[in-house]
C-alpha positions as CSV (number, residue, x, y, z in Angstrom):
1,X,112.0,56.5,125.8
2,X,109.6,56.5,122.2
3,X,110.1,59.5,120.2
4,X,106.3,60.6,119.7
5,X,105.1,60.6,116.0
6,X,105.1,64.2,114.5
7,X,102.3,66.0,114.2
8,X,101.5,67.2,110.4
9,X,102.3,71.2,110.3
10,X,101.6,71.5,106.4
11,X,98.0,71.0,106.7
12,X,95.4,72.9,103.4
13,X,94.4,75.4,106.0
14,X,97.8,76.4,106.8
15,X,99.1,76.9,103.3
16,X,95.8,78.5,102.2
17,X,96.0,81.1,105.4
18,X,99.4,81.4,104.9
19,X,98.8,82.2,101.3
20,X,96.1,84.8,102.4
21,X,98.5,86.6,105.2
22,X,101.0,86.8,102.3
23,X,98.5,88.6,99.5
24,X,97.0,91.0,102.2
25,X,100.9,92.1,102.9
26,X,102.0,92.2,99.6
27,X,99.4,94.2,98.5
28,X,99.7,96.6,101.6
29,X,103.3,96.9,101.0
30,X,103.0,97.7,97.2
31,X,101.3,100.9,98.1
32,X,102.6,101.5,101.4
33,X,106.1,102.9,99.5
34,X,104.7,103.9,96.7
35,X,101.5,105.9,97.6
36,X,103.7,109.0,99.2
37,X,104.3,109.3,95.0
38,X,101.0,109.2,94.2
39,X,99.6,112.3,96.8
40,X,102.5,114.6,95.2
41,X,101.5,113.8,91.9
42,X,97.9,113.7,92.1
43,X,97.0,116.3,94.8
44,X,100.1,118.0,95.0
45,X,100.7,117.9,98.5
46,X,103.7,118.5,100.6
47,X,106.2,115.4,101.9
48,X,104.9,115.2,105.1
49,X,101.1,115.3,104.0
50,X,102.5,112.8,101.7
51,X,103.9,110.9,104.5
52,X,100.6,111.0,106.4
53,X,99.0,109.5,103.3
54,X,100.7,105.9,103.8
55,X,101.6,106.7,107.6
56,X,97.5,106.8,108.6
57,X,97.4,102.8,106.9
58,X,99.7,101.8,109.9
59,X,96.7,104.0,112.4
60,X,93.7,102.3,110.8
61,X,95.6,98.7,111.0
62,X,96.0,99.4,115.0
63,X,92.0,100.4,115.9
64,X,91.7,97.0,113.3
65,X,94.0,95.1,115.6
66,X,91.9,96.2,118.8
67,X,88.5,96.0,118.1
68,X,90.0,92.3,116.4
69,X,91.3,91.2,119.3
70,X,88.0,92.3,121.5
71,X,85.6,90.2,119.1
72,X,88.0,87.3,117.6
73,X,87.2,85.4,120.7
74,X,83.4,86.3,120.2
75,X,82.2,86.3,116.8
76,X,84.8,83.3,115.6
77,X,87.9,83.5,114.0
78,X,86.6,83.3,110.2
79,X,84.0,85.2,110.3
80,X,86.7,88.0,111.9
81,X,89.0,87.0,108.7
82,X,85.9,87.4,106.6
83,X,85.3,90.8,107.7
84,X,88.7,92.1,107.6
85,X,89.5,90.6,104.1
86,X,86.0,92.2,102.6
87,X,86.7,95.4,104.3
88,X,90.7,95.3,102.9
89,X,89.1,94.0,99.3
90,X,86.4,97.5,99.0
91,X,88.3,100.2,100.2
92,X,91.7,99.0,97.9
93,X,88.8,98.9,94.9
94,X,88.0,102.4,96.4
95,X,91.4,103.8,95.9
96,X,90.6,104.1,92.2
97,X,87.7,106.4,92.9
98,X,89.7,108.8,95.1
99,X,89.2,111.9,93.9
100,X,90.6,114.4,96.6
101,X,93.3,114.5,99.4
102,X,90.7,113.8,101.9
103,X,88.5,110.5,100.6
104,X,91.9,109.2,100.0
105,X,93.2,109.5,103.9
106,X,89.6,108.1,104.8
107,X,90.1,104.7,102.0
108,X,93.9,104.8,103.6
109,X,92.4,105.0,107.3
110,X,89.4,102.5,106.8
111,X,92.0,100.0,104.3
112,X,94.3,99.7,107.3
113,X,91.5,98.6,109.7
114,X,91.1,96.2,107.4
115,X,94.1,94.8,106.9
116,X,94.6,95.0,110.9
117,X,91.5,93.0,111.4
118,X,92.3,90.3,108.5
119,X,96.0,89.6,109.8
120,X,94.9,89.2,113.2
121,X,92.6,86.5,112.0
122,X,94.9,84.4,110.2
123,X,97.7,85.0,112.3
124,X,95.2,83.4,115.0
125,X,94.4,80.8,112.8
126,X,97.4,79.8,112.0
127,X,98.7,79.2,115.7
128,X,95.2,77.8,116.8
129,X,95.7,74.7,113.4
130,X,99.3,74.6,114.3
131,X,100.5,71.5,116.7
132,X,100.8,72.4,120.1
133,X,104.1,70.5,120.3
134,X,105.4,72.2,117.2
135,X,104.1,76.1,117.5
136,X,107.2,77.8,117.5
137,X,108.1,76.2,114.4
138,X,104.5,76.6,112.8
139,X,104.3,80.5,114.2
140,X,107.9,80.8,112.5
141,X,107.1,79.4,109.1
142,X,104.1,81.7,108.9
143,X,105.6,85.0,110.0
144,X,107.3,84.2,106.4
145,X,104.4,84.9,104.7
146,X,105.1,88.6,105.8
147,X,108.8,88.4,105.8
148,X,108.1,87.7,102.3
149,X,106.0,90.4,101.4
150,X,108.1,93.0,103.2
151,X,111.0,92.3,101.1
152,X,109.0,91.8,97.6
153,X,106.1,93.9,98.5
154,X,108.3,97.5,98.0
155,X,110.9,96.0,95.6
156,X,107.8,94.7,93.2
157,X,105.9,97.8,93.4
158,X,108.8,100.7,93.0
159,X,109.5,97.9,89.7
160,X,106.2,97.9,88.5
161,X,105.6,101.7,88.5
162,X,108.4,102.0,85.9
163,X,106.1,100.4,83.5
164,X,102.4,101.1,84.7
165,X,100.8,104.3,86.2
166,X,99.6,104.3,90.0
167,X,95.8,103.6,88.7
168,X,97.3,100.4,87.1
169,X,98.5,99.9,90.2
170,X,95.4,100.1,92.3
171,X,93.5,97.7,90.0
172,X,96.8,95.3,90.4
173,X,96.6,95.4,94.3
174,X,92.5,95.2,93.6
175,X,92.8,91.7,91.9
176,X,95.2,90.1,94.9
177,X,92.9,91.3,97.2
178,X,90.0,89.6,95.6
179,X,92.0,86.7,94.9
180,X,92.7,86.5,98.9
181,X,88.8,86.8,99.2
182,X,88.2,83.8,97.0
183,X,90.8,81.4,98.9
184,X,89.0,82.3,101.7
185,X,86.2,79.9,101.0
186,X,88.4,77.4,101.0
187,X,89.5,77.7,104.7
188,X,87.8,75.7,106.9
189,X,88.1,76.3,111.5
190,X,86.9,74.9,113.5
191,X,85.0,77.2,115.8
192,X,85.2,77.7,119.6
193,X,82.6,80.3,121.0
194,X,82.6,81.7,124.4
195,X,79.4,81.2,126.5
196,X,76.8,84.1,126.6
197,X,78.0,85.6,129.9
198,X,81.7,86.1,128.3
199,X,80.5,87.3,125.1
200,X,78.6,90.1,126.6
201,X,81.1,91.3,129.2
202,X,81.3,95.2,129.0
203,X,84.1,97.4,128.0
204,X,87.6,96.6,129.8
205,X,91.3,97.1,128.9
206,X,91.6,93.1,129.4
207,X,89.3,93.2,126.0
208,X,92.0,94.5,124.1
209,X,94.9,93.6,126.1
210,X,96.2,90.0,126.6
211,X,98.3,90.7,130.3
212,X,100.2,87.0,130.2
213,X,101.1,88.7,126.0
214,X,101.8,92.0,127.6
215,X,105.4,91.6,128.8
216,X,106.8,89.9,125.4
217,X,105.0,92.8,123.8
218,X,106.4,95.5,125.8
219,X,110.1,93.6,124.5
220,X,108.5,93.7,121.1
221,X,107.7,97.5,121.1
222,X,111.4,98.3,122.0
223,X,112.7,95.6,119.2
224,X,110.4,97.0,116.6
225,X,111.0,100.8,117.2
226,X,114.6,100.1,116.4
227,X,114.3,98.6,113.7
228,X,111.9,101.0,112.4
229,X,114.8,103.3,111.9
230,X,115.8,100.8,109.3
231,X,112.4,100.7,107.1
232,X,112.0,104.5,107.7
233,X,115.6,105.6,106.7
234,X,117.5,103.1,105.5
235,X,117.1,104.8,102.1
236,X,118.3,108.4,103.1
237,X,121.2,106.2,104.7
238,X,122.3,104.7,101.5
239,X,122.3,108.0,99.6
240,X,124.1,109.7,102.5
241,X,126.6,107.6,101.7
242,X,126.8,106.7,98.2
243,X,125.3,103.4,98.5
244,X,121.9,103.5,96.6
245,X,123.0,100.3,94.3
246,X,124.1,97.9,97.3
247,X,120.7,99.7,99.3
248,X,118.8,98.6,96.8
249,X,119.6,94.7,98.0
250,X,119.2,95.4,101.3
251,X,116.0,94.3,102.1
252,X,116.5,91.1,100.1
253,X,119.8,90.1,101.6
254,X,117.7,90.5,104.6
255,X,114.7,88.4,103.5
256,X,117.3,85.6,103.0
257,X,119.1,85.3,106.1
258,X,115.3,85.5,107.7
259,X,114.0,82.8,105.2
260,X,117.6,80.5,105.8
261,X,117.1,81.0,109.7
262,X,113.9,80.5,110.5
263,X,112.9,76.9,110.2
264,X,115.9,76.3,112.3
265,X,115.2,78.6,115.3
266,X,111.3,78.1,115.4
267,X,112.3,74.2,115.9
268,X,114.7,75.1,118.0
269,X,112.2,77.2,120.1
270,X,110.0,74.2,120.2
271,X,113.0,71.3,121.5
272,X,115.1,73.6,123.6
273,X,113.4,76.6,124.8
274,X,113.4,80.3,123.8
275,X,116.3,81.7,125.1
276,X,118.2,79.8,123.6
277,X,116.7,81.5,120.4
278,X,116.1,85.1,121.4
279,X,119.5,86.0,123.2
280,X,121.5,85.2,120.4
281,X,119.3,86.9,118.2
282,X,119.2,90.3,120.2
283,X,122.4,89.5,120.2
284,X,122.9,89.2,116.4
285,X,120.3,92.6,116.1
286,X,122.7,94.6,118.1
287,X,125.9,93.6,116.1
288,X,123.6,94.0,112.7
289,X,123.1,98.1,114.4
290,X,126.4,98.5,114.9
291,X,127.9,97.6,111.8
292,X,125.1,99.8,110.0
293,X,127.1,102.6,112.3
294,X,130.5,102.6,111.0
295,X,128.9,101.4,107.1
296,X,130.4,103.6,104.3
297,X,131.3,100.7,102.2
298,X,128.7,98.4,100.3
299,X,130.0,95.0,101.6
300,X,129.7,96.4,105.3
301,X,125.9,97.3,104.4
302,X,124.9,93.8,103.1
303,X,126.8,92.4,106.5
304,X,124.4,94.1,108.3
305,X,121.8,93.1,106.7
306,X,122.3,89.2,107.3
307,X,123.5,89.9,110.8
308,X,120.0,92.3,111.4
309,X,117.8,89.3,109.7
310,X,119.2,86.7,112.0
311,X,118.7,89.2,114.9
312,X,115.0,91.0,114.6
313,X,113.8,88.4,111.9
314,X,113.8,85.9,114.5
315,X,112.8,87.9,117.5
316,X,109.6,88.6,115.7
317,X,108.7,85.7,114.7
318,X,109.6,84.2,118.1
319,X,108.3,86.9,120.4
320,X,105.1,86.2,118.5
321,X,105.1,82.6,119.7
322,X,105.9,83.2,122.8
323,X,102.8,85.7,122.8
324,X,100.8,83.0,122.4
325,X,102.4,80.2,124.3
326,X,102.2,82.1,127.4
327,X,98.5,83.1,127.4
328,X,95.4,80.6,128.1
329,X,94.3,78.1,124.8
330,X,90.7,80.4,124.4
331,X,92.7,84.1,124.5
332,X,95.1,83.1,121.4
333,X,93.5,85.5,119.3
334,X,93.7,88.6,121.8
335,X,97.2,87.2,122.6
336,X,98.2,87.7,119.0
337,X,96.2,91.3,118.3
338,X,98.3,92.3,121.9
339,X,101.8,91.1,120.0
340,X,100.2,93.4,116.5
341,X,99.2,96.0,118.6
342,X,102.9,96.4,119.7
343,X,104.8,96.1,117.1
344,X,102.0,98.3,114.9
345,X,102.6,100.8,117.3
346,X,106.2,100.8,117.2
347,X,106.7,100.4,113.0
348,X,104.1,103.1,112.7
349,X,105.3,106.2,115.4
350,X,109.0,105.0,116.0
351,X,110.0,106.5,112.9
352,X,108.6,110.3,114.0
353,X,110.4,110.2,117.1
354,X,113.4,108.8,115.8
355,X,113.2,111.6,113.2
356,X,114.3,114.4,115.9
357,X,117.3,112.7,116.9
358,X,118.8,112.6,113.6
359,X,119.2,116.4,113.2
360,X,121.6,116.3,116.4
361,X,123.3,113.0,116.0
362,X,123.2,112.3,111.9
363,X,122.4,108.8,110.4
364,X,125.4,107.1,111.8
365,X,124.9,108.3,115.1
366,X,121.4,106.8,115.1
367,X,122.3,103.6,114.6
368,X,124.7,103.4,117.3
369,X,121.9,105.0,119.4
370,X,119.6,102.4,118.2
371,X,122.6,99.5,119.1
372,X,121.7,100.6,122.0
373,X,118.3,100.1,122.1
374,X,118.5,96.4,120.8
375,X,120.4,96.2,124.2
376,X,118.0,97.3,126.2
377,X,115.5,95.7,124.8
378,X,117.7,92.1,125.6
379,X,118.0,93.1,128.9
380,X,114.0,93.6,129.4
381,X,113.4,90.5,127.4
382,X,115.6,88.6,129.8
383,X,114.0,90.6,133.5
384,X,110.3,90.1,131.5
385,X,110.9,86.5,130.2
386,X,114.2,84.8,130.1
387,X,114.8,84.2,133.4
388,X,111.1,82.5,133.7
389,X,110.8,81.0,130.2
390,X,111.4,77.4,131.6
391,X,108.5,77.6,133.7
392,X,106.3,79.3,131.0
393,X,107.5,76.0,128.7
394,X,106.9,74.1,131.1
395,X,102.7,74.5,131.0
């Protein structure tokens, strides 16, 4: 038995849409924490207005990821990137010309769409250039590009406003999205168009929905909306409990065990199957929850944090290949805007519903609740996938 020659996974386009999916997110994430600030002290609005003010980003990037994942397979993927990352690059120029409450929540709205639109592109690209043989790995050294900005995207800019004002701030998230606009020429797909009669099929939920990405999603949605009680509150956590210092390395801790992890799962997504991958890390998720439950001491909170990276850093990344290694070679675009749509979905309204609970139950008591929700969501990965997966890898 020959062992067949590897096919290369560090390819120009990969690095440079890599390098593109990273700028878009970092500069989405430097406001996306720090914009709240800039509506109290500009317009002098209440917190939750405030709160609507980087919240409505997260509803533009969703109608971005749908009407994406409706034409990606139509117009072409780089000419949907193109689109996306000159939309993303005006309205973040815009910010600087905001003047009232309201043409800011429009530039929020119509920066998310965006946003929405360009990630679904390279996201697409990058599985489309990646080996077929070697996807899980190539989908899982991507989804660093975001893990990466997640965890230096707040960090940098909460850093940076101690030094600059919020206009300064603007002009630097201005410059990386032009910068992302000028690697873009660089990128070269190759394109495969639909014929005439698919292209100018009417108006269906199949459009916007991938059904063979559905069912991973759906595990996705339930994954994401817990750990969305970790972006949303994690912070009020740490003060709760006199942890703001070891809160503060949260987020990195958790980039790292993410960062450590994943060229080891996505490769071993690729040679031995998912599950052997996303039980372990739902797994690892629920243990990360729990821990965060009974945390009162900083060590404890930094446990969790490896133990949470390991678990939902994985099934993200994972899930997201699986999206696409389930669905037909032509629908890898709507495959991946069905996985967004998701997890969008579940990062951007978790946190509101999630907000009732902790009134009745207190931070602690959410995390246990959402322990329990990492559990559920193994338990409908496995009945949705799991117990199938061999026959999806087998295609």
């Amino acid at each position: 038995m020959h062992t067949p020659v590897k096919e290369p996974l560090w390819t120009k386009n990969f690095i440079l849409v890599s390098l593109i999916n990273f700028i878009i997110m970092l500069s989405m994430y430097l406001l996306l924490v720090t914009i709240g600030g800039y509506a109290v002290e500009e317009y002098h609005v209440s917190q939750s207005m405030a709160g609507l003010v980087s919240g409505i980003f997260i509803v533009g990037s969703l109608i971005g990821r749908f009407w994406a994942g409706k034409y990606i397979d139509i117009l072409g993927e780089k000419k949907i990137l193109m689109i996306g990352t000159i939309i993303f690059t005006i309205t973040t120029g815009l910010y600087l010309f905001s003047s009232n409450l309201t043409l800011m929540l429009i530039m929020r709205l119509v920066n998310g769409i965006g946003s929405g639109i360009a990630s679904t592109a390279t996201g697409t690209i990058a599985a489309s250039i990646t080996p077929v043989t070697r996807r899980g790995e190539g989908v899982s050294y991507f989804s660093m590009s975001t893990v990466l900005s997640t965890a230096v995207g707040p960090f940098l800019g909460l850093t940076l406003l101690r030094f600059i004002t919020f206009k300064q701030l603007f002009i630097v998230c201005f410059v990386l999205a032009v910068a992302a606009l000028l690697i873009l020429s660089s990128v070269k797909v190759k394109q495969n168009l639909p014929s005439q009669a698919q292209a100018a099929k009417g108006l269906h939920l199949g459009d916007f929905i991938d059904k063979n990405a559905l069912p991973i999603a759906v595990v996705m949605l339930v994954a994401a909306t817990a750990y969305s009680s970790i972006l949303s509150f994690i912070s009020f956590f740490t003060q709760e409990n006199h942890l703001v210092e070891a809160g503060s390395f949260f987020f990195l801790v958790y980039a790292i065990a993410v960062l450590v992890s994943r060229p080891i799962t996505g490769r071993l997504m690729d040679t031995k199957g998912t599950n052997i991958v996303m039980i372990p890390a739902f797994i690892s998720f629920v243990i990360g929850l729990l821990i965060l439950s009974v945390t009162h001491h900083a060590l404890l909170l930094l446990v969790s944090a490896i133990f949470i990276g390991l678990g939902y850093g994985n099934i993200q990344s994972i899930a997201q290949a699986v999206a696409i290694k389930v669905t037909d070679a032509h629908k890898i675009g709507l495959a991946t805007s069905t996985y967004f749509i998701f997890l969008d979905f579940a990062l951007g309204f978790g946190p509101y519903g999630l907000g009732y609970l902790i009134p009745s139950v207190g931070m602690h008591g959410l995390y246990q609740l959402m322990g329990i929700l990492a559990v559920v969501g193994l338990i409908l990965y496995y009945l949705l996938h799991g117990r199938n997966a061999k026959q999806f890898e087998q295609q």
